[in-house]
C-alpha positions as CSV (number, residue, x, y, z in Angstrom):
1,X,0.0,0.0,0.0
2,X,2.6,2.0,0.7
3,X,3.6,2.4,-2.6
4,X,0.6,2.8,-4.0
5,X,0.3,5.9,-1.8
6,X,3.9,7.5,-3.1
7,X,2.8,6.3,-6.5
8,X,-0.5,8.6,-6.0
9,X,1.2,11.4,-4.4
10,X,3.7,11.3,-6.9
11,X,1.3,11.5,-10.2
12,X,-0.5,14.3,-8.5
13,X,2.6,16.3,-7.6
14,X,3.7,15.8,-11.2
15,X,0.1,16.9,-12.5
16,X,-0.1,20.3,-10.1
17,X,3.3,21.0,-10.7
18,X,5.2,23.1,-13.4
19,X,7.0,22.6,-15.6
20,X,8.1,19.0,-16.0
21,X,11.6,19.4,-14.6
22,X,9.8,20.9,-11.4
23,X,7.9,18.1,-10.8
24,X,10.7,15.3,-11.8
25,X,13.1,17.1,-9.0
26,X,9.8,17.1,-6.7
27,X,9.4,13.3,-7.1
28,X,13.1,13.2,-6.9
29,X,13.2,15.0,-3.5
30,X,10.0,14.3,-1.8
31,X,9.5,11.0,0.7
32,X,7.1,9.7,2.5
33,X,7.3,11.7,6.7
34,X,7.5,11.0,9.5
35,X,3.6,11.0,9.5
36,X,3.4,9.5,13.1
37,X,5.7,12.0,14.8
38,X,3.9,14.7,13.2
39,X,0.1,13.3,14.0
40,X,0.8,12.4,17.6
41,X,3.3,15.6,18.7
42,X,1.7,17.3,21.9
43,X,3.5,19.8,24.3
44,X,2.7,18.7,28.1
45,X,2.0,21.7,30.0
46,X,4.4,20.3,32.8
47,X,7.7,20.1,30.5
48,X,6.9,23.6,28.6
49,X,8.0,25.6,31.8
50,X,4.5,27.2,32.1
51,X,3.8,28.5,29.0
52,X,7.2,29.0,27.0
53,X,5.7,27.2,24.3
54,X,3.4,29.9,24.0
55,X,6.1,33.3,23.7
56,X,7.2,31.6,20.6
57,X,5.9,33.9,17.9
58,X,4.5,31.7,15.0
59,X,2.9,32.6,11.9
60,X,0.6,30.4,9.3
61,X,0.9,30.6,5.4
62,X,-2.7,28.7,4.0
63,X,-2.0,27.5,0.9
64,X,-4.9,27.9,-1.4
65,X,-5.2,25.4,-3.7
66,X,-4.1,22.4,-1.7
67,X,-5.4,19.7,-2.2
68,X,-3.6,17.5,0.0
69,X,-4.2,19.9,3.6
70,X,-7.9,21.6,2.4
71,X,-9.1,25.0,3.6
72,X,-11.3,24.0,6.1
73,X,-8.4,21.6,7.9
74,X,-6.1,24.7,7.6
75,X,-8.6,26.9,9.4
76,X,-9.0,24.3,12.3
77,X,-5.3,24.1,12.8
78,X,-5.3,27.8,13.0
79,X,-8.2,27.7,15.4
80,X,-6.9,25.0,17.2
81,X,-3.4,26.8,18.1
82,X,-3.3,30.2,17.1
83,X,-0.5,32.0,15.3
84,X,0.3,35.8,15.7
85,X,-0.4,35.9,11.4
86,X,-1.9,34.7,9.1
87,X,-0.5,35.1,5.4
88,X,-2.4,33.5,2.5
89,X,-0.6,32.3,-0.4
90,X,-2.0,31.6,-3.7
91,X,0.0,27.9,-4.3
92,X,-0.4,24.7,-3.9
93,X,0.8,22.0,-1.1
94,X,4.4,22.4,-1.8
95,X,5.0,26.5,-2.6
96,X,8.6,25.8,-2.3
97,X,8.4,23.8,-5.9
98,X,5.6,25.7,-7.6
99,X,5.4,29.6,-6.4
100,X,9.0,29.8,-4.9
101,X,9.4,33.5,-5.4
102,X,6.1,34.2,-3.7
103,X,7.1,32.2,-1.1
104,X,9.8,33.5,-0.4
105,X,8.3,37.6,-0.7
106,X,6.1,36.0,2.3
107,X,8.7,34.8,4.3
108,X,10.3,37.7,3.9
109,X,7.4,39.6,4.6
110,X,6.5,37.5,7.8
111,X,10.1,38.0,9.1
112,X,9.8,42.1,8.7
113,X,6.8,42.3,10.2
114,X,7.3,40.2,13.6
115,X,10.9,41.7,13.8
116,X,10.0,45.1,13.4
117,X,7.3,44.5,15.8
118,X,9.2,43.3,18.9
């Protein structure tokens, strides 16, 4: 199954992706996670010193046409936890293949404002 799964990811990627040689070094670079670590991480309120966890600043970039994190789960992460911004970004899942340059306008963005705010 696994496989199959990379094998699906994979022809998507290559289908949301320009141009080819994009999506041929995404295939090329792109594995299968860590999902579990990422599913099951929690901060206990006894090992986070009271509250650190909370001073660090964190922003969210919502990617708008993903189709592998949708809008609605994006919006109940942000509810769930939420960041000091939130930046919208016209890409798909993986902004650092297809809209690199916006990306990294955002970044840069995100990084003046929370800078220049402290």
């Amino acid at each position: 199954m696994g496989s199959e799964l990379s094998t699906s990811i994979g022809s998507h990627l290559r289908s949301v992706l320009k141009p080819t040689c994009d999506s041929t070094l995404a295939a090329m670079l792109l594995r299968p996670g860590p999902l579990l670590a990422l599913t099951s991480a929690k901060f206990r309120e006894e090992d986070d010193g009271g509250g650190e966890v909370e001073k660090v600043e964190r922003v969210y970039i919502k990617t708008m046409h993903d189709w592998v994190v949708k809008p609605e789960q994006q919006e109940a992460m942000i509810k769930r936890w939420p960041p000091s911004s939130v930046y919208e970004l016209d890409s798909d899942h993986s902004p650092f293949f297809s809209t690199p340059f916006l990306l990294f306008g955002m970044l840069v963005k995100a990084v003046a404002c929370h800078a220049g705010c402290n």
